[in-house]
N, C-alpha and C positions, 0 to 999 in steps of 0.2 A: 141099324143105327138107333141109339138107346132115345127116345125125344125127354128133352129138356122142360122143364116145369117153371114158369114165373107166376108168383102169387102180387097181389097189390092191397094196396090199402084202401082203394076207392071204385067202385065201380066207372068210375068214369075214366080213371087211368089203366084198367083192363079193357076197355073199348076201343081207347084211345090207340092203344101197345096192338089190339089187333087191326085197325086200318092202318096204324107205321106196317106193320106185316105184311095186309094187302098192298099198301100203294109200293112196296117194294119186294112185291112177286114173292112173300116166303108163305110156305105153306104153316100157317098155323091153326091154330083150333080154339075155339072160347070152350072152358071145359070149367066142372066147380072145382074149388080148389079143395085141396085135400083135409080133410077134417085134422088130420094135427098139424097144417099147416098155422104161423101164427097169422096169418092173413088179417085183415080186418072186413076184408070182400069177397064175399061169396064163390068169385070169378078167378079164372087162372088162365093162363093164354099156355099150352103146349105148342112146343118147337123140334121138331127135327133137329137133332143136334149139330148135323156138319151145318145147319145155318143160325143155329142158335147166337151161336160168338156174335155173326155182323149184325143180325137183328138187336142183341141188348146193344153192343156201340148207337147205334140209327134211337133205341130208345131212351138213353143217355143223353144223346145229342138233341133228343126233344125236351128234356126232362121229366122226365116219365120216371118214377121211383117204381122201386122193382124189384124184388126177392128173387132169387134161383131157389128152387126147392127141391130136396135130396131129403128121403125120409129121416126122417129123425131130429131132420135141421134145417135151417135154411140162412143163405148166406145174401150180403147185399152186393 
């Protein structure tokens, strides 16, 4: 399974997007975000993608702002 890339604008909201992850059991990863991402933070959280999908709803529903990123682009 291909893992899914979330870049953020704040370091505190790539922190934040990884304990939503822990406290609901998904494996994810603090990882740097990728140099042509347009991130404003350093930080990116990777996902396993079959849990990708419920993890962005869960960081939505905190409000947690949050790029998907896919080379070349990245989508909100």
């Amino acid at each position: 399974m291909t893992p899914v890339i979330l870049t953020f604008d704040t370091t505190h909201h790539a922190l934040w997007a990884e304990q939503v992850a822990l406290d609901a059991r998904v494996a994810a990863q603090v990882i740097p975000a990728p140099a042509d991402s347009d991130a404003k933070c350093d930080l990116a959280l990777e996902v396993l993608g079959e849990e990708a999908e419920s993890l962005q709803a869960r960081l939505r529903a905190e409000g947690i702002l949050f790029r998907v990123y896919t080379a070349g682009q990245e989508s909100a």
